[in-house]
C-alpha positions in Angstrom: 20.2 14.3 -60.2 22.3 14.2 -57.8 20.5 13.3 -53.5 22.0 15.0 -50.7 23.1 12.5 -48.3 21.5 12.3 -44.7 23.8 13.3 -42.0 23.2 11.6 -38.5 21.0 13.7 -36.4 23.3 15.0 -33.4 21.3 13.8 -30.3 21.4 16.8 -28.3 19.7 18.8 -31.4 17.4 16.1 -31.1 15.9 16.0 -27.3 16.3 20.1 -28.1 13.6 19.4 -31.2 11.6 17.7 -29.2 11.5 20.0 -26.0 13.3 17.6 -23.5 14.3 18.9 -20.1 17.8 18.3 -20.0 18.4 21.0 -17.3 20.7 19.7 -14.7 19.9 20.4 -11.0 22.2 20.7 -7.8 21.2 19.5 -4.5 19.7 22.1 -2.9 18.2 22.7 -6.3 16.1 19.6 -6.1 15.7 20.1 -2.7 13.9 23.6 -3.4 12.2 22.2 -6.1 10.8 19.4 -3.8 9.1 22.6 -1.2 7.9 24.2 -4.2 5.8 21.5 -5.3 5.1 20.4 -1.7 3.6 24.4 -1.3 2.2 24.0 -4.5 -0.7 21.6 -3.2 1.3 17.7 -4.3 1.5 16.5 -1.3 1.6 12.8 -2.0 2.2 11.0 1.1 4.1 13.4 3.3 1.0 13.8 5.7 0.7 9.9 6.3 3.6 9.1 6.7 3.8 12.4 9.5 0.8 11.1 10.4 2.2 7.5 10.7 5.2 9.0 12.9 3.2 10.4 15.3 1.0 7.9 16.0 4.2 6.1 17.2 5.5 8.5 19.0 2.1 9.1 20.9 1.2 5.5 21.0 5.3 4.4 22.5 4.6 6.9 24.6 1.4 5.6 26.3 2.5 2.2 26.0 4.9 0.0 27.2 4.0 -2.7 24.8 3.6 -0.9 21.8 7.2 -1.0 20.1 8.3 -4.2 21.8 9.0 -7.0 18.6 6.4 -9.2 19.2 3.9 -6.7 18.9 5.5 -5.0 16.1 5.0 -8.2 14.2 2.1 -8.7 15.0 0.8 -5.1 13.4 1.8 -6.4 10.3 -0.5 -9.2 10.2 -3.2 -7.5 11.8 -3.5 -5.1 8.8 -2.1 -7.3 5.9 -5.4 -8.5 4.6 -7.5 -4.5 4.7 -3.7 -3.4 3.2 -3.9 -6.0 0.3 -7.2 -5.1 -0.1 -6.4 -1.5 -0.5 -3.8 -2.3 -3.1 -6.3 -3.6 -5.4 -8.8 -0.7 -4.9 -6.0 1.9 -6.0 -6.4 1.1 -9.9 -10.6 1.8 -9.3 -9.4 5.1 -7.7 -6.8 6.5 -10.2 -10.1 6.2 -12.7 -12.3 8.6 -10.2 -14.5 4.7 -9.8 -15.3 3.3 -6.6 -15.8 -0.5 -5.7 -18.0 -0.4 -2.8 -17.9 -4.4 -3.1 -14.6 -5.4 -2.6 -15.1 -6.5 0.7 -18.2 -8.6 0.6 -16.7 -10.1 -2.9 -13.5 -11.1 -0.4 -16.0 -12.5 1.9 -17.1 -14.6 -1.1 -13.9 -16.3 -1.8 -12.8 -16.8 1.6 -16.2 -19.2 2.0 -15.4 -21.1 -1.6 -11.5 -21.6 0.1 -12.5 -22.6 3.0 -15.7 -25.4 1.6 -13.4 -26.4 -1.2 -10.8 -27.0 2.0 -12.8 -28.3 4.8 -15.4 -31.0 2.4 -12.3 -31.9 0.4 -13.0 -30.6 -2.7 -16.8 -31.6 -2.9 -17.8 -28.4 -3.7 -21.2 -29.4 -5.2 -22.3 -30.9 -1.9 -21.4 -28.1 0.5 -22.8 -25.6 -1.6 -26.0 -27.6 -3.2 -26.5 -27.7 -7.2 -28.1 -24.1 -7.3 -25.4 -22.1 -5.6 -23.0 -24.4 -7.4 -23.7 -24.2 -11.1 -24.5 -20.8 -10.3 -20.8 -20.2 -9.8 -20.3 -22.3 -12.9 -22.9 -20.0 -15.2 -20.6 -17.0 -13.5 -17.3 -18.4 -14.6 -18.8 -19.2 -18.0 -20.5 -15.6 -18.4 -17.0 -14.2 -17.0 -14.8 -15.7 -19.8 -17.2 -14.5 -22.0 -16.9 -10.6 -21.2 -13.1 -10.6 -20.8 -12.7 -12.4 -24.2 -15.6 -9.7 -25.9 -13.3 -6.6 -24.3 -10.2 -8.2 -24.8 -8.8 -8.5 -21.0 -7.1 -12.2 -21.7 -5.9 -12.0 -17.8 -9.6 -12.4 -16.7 -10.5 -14.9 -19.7 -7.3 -17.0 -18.1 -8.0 -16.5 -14.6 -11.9 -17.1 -15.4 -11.1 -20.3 -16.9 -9.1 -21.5 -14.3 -11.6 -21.0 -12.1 -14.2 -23.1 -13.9 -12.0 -25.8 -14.4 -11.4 -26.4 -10.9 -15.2 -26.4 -10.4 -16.2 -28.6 -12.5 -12.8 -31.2 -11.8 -13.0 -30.9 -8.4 -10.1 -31.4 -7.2 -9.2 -33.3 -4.0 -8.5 -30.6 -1.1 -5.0 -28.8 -1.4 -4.2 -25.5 -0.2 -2.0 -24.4 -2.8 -5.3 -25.2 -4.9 -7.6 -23.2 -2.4 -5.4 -20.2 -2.9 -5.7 -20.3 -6.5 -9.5 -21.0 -6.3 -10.0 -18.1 -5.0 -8.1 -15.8 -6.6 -9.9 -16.8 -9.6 -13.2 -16.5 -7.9 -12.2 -13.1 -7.1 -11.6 -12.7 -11.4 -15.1 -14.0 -12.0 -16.3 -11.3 -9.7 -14.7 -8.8 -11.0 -15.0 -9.2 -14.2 -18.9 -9.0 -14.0 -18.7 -5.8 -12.0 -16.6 -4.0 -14.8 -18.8 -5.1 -16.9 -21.6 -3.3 -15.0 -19.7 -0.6 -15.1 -17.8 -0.5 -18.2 -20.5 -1.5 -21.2 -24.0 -1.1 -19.5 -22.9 2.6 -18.2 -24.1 1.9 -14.2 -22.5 4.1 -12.0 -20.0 2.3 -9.9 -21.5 3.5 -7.0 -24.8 1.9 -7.5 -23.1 -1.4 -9.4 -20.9 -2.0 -6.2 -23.3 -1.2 -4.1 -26.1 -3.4 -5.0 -23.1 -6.1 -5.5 -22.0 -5.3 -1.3 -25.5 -6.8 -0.4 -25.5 -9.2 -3.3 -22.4 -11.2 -2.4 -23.0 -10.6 1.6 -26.3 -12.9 0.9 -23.8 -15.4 -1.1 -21.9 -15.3 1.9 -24.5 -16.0 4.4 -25.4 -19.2 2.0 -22.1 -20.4 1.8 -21.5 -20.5 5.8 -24.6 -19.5 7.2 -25.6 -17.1 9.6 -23.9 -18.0 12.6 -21.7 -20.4 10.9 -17.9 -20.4 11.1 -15.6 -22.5 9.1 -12.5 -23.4 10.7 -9.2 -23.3 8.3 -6.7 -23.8 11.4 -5.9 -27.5 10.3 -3.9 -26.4 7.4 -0.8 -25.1 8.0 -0.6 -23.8 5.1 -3.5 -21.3 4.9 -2.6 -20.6 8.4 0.9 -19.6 8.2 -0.1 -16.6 5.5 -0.6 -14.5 8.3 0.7 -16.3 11.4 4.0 -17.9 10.1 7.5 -16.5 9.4 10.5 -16.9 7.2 13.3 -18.2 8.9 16.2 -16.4 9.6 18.7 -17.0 6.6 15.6 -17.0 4.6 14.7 -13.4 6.1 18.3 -12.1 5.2 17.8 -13.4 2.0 14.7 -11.5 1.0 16.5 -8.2 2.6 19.2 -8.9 -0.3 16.9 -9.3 -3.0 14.3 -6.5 -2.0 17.2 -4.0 -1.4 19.6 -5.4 -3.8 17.1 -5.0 -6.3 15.6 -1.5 -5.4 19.3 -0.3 -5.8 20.1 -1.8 -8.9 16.8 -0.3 -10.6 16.8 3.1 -9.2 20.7 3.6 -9.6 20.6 2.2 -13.3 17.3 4.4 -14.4 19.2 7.6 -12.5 22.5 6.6 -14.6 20.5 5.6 -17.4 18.9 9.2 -17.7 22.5 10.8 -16.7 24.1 9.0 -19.8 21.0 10.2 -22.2 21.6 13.9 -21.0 18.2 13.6 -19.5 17.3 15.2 -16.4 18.3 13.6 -13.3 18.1 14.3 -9.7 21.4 14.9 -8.3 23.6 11.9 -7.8 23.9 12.5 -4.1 20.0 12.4 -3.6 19.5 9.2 -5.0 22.5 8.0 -3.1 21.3 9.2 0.0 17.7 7.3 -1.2 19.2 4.5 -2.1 21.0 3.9 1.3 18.4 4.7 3.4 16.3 2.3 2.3 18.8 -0.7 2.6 19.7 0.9 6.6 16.3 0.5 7.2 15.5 -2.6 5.7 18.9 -4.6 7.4 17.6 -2.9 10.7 14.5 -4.0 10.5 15.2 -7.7 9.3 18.2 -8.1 12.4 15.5 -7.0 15.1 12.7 -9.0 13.2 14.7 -11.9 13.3 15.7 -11.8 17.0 13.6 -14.1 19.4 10.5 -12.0 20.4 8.6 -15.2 21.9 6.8 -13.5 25.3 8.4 -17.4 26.7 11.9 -17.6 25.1 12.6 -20.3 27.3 9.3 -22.7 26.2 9.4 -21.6 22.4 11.1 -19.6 19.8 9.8 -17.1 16.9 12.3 -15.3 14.7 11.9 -14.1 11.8 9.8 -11.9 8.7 6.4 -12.5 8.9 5.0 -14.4 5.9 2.4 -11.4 5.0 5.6 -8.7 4.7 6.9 -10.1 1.3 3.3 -11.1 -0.2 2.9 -7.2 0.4 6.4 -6.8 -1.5 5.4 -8.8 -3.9 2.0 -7.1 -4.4 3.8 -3.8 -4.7 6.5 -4.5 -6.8 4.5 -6.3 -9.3 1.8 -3.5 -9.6 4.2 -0.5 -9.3 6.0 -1.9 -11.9 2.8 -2.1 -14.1 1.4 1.2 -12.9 4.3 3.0 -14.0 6.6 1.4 -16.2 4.0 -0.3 -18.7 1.5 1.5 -21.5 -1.2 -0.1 -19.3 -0.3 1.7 -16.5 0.2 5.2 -18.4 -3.4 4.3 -19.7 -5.0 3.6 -16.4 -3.8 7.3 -15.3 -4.4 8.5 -18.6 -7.8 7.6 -18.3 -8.3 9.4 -14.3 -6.9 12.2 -15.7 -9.7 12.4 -18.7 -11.5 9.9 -19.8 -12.2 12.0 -23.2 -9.3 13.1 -23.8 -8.1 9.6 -23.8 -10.4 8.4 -25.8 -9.7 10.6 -28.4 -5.9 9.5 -28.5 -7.2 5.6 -29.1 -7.1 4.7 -25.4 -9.7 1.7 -25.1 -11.2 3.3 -22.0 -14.3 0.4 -21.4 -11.7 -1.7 -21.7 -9.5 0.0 -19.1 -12.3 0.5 -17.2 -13.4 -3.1 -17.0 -10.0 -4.3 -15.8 -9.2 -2.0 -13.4 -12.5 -3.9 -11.3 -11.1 -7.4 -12.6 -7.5 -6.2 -11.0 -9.7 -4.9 -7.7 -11.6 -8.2 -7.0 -8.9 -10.2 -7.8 -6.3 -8.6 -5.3 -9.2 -9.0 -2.4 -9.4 -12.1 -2.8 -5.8 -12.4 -1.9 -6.6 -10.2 1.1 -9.5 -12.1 1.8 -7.1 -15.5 2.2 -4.1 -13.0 4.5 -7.2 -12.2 6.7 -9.0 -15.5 7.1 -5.3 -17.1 7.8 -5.2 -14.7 10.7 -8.3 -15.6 12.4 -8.0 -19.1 11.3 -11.6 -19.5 10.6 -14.4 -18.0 7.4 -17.6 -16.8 9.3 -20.7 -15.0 8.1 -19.5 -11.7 8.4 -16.4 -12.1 6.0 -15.3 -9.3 4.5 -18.3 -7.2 6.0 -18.2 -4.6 8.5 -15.1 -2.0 8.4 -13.5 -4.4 6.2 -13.9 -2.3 3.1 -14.6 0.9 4.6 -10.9 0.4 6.1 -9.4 -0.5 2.8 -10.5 2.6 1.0 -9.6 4.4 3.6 -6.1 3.0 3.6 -5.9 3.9 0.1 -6.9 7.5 0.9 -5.1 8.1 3.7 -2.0 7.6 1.8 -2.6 9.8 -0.7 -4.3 8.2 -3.0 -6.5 10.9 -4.4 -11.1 10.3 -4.3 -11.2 12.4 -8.0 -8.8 10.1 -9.8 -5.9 10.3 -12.1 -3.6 10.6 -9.0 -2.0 8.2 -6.4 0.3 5.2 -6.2 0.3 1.8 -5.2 2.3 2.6 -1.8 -0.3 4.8 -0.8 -2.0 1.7 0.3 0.4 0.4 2.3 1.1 3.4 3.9 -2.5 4.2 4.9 -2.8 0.5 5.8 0.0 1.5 8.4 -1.5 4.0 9.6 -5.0 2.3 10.2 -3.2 -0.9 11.8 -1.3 1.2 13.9 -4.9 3.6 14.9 -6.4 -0.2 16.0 -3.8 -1.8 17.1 -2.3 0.9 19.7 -5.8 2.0 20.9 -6.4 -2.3 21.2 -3.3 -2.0 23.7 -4.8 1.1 25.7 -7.8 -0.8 26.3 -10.1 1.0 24.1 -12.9 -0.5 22.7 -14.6 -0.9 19.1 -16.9 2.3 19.4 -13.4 4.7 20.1 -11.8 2.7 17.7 -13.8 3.7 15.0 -14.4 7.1 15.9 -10.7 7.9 15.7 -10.5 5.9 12.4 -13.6 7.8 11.1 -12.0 11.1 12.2 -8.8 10.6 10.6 -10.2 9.3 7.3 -11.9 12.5 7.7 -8.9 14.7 7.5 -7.4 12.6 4.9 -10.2 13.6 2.8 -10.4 16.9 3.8 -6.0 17.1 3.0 -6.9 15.7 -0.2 -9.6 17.9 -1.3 -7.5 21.0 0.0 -4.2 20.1 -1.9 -6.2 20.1 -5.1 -7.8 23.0 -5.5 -4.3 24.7 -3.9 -2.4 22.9 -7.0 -5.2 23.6 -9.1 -4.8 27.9 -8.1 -1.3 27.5 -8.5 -1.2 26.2 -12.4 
């Protein structure tokens, strides 16, 4: 009997089989197509970023010392930590989750950096044996979870964590940072635990955790209390140090450099597949804007903005502007190029639906608040650098309430299964820029937060709006 040989498959019969859009698109094709879904109720971060625009033109206008460098640099710092923050509280959000905790977890490992910092490593004796091996029974119970639902990033982290606690370590700030980062893991893990296997709400879970680890905080430093972190330079340059100037010029050609390469290889990339593509000019036009703006920015932030330029110099990137990068490369990267990432919005999307397609959602679940915690705790060190000091109220107050309102403000949606890791940083924008210009006009706390609660507010109220208009139009 004689087999009829295979012939190669022809490629374009292929993607036709399995229903690819391979339509090709001019300009003002895309263009259109852009309004459309703009009208259509997917908004993304169009109104922040109008919003962002006008609150400079408005705030330049008022003040004279608004757009000057010094202050401009300054803005950055000022919301790095509630930004970072909001960074980590995306993930929660894209499942429809809330962590109402993150702050007052933040709060708890800015007071273990700063003991482990200022009694050189004796952790034991600033904290006393019950607060101590309570920390140790939390790192233990930590590893424990994460190993049982499989997140081996928290069982690593975790670990870490415990070994330093029960070493001890002699004082080092490189050692600080990592502390608690993976004090931040411990905390998280627990709380997607809560969440993920015991079925809590995350409301009530991060709710009762707010209070819990505001007491912890309290214990740690006291009421009252202040520990003072100025005496490394170290932790204090995270938010009040700079690059220097070849080393500024240097990030602008790796940020940029690298941008280009990956968006103009993924656009060619799809081209060369017979994919579809936007146009060519689009992504060129993309593509160089983004490396205008980043050499503009990097030549003025690297001028002399020192209010006495005589007495003393400062040039350069602020220290907190590539942890940011960092931050967002890294997690836009795993948002939307990995199978966790597609997971993490598959679940926000539906959570059953996933399921049924062999989507580990309690484990997705869980390490979204592992990924949460974790991140704050990098916030909690940008912020505490800043004021050069841990007091009672650490990550208390607005400090969260601004962070999820970053998050939302940029786009990020409350009902989950939508937004992006930018969002953050553009709503932290637009909340630095609320304070920090209305700080300038001589405003005080109780306007401050009045006009932050009012435009939260509308970001809510855009959000809710563009749904059920994209919902009408399907």
């Amino acid at each position: 009997m004689t087999e009829t040989p295979i012939k190669p498959s022809d490629p374009d019969s292929a993607i036709a089989d399995f229903g690819i859009d391979t339509t090709s698109r001019t300009t003002s094709e895309a263009v259109g197509d852009y309004f459309r879904r703009l009208r259509g109720g997917e908004l993304g971060a169009v109104p922040a970023l109008l919003g962002l625009l006008l609150l400079v033109v408005v705030f330049t206008s008022l003040s004279d010392s608004f757009l000057t460098l010094n202050n401009i640099a300054n803005l950055f710092a000022q919301g790095g930590g509630q930004t970072i923050i909001a960074m980590g509280i995306v993930p929660v959000l894209l499942l429809g989750e809330i962590d109402l905790s993150a702050g007052t977890a933040s709060g708890v490992c800015a007071s273990v950096l700063a003991l482990h910092w200022t009694q050189h490593g004796n952790l034991l004796g600033a904290m006393g044996p019950t607060m101590f091996y309570g920390f140790i029974v939390g790192a233990v119970i930590a590893i424990a979870l994460c190993a049982w639902m499989r997140v081996w990033i928290g069982v690593a982290l975790s670990a870490v964590s415990l070994l330093i606690l029960l070493i001890g370590f002699a004082a080092n700030p490189w050692v600080e940072i990592l502390l608690a980062i993976t004090i931040g893991t411990v905390i998280g893990s627990i709380t997607g635990a809560l969440v993920s296997k015991i079925g809590i709400p995350s409301f009530v879970v991060t709710l009762a955790l707010f209070i819990a680890w505001y007491g912890v905080v309290l214990a740690l430093v006291g009421e009252g209390g202040t520990i003072p972190i100025r005496d490394s330079h170290v932790l204090f340059d995270v938010a009040n140090g700079n690059l220097g100037v070849a080393a500024s010029w240097v990030m602008l050609v790796v940020a940029a450099g690298g941008y280009a390469l990956v968006v103009l290889f993924r656009h060619f990339s799809r081209l060369r597949h017979g994919l579809v593509a936007q146009p060519t000019t689009l992504i060129a036009i993309k593509v160089a804007a983004v490396v205008v703006l980043g050499a503009v920015a990097t030549y003025l932030l690297t001028l002399n903005r020192s209010p006495n330029p005589a007495l003393t110099t400062i040039e350069g990137i602020p220290w907190v502007v590539p942890i940011i990068l960092v931050l967002l490369v890294v997690g836009t990267f795993v948002l939307d190029r990995t199978r966790y990432g597609r997971h993490v919005y598959a679940v926000g999307g539906n959570k059953e639906a996933a399921r049924r397609a062999g989507v580990k959602v309690d484990k997705i679940r869980m390490s979204v608040f592992v990924i949460c915690s974790s991140v704050a705790a990098i916030g909690a060190i940008v912020y505490s650098s800043k004021v050069g000091s841990v007091d009672g109220n650490a990550g208390n107050g607005n400090t969260l309430l601004f962070a999820v309102g970053a998050a939302v403000i940029g786009g990020t949606s409350l009902f989950g299964g939508r937004g992006r890791l930018r969002d953050a940083v553009i709503g932290g924008l637009v909340l630095a820029t609320v304070q920090n210009g209305l700080g300038l006009l001589g405003y005080q706390a109780d306007t401050v937060n009045i006009i932050t609660g009012l435009v939260l507010l509308v970001a809510a109220a855009v959000d809710a709006l563009s749904r059920r208009r994209a919902a009408a139009a399907r």
